[in-house]
TORVEX-835349 format. One line per field, with one value per residue (C-alpha): residue number from 1; residue in one letter; z, x, y. Coordinates in steps of 0.5 Angstrom, whole numbers. Layout:
N
nr = [NUM, ...]
rest = [A, ...]
c3 = [Z, ...]
c1 = [X, ...]
c2 = [Y, ...]
end
This chain:
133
nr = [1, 2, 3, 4, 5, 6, 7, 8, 9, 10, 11, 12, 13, 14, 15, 16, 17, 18, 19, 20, 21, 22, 23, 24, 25, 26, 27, 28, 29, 30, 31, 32, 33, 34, 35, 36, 37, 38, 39, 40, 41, 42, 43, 44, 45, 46, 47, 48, 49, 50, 51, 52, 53, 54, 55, 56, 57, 58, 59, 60, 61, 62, 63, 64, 65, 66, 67, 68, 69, 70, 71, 72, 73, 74, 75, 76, 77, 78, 79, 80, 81, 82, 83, 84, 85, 86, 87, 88, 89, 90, 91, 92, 93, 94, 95, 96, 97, 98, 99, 100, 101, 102, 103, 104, 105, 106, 107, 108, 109, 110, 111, 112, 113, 114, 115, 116, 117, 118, 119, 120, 121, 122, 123, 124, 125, 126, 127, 128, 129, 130, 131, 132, 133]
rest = [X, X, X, X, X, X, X, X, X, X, X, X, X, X, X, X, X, X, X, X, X, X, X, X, X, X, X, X, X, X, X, X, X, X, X, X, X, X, X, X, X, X, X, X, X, X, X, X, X, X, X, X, X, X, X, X, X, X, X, X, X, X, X, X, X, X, X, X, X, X, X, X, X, X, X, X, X, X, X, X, X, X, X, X, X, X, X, X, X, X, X, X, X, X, X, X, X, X, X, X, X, X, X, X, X, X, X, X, X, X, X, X, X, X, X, X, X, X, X, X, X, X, X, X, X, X, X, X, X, X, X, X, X]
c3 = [39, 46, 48, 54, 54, 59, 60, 55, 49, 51, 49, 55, 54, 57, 50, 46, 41, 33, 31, 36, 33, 27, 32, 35, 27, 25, 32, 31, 24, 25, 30, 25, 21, 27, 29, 22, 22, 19, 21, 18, 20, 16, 11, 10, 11, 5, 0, 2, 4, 5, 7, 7, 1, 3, 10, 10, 17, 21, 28, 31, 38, 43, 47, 53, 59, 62, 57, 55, 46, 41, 35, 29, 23, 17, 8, 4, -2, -4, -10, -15, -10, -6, 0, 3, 10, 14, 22, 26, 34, 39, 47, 50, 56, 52, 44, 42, 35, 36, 30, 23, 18, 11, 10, 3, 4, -3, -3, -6, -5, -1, -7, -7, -14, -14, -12, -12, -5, -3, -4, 3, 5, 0, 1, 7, 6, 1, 6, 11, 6, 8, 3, 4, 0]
c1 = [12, 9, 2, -1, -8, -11, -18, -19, -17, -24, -31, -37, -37, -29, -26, -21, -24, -24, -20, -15, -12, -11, -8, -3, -1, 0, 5, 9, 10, 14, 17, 19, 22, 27, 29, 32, 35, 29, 25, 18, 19, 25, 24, 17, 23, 26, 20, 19, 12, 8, 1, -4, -7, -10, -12, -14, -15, -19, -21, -19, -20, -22, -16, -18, -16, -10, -7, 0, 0, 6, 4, 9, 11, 14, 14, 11, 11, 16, 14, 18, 14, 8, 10, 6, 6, 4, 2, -1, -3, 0, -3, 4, 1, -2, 1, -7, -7, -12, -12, -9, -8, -4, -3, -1, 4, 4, 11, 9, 12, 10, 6, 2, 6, 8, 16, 20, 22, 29, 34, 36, 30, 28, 34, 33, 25, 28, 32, 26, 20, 17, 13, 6, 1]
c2 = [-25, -27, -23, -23, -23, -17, -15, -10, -15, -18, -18, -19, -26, -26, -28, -24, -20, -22, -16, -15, -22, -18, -12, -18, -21, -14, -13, -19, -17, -11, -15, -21, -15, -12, -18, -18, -11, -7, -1, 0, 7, 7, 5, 9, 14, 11, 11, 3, 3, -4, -4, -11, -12, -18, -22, -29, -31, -38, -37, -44, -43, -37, -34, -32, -27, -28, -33, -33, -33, -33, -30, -33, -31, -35, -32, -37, -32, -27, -23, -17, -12, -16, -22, -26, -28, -34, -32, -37, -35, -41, -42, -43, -47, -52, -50, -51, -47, -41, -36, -37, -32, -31, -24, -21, -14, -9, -5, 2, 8, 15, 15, 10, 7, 0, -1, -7, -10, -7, -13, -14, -15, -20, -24, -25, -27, -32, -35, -36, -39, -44, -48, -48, -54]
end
């Protein structure tokens, strides 16, 4: 998914804010799902509701105003009702790795009881792990 930086996303010192990084990653992670033929509003419809549990994230490089970023985003875990995510910010003009980040998703119900991810959807994160050392 591509952003582009705007003068609100950055501090006083011109560099993009930490976290609004966590706002692209989090962008990019309901894009990865649409593009794959599911709807997070639809499935919270459903009953299949997926919340971040855990955030690991490196700031590499500063983004600044007016750059052009790729956020990318690849599984590298599927559990019975958590998945873990790879996602990584790219400047485009340059490809220079700016943020990395895993991020680790629970599936609960409306309830806030643990489900088991829906079968379509691990399938398909299956067909897409990327293995990480």
């Amino acid at each position: 998914m591509e952003v582009r930086i705007y003068y609100e996303d950055t501090d006083a010192g011109g560099v993009v804010y930490h976290a609004n990084y966590i706002k692209y990653m989090e962008r990019a992670r309901t894009e990865y799902f649409r593009c794959h033929g599911f709807f997070v509003a639809e499935l919270a419809s459903d009953g299949f509701v997926f919340p971040v549990i855990r955030l690991e994230i490196d700031f590499k490089a500063p983004a600044l105003h007016d750059n052009l970023l790729c956020v990318e985003t690849c599984p590298t875990r599927v559990g019975g009702s958590s998945i873990t995510l790879r996602q990584k910010i790219v400047r485009q003009n340059d490809g220079k790795l700016l943020v990395e980040g895993f991020v680790t998703l629970a599936c609960i119900s409306p309830t806030l009881k643990p489900r088991r991810i829906p079968l379509d959807i691990r399938r398909m994160l299956e067909e897409k792990l990327e293995r990480v050392a």
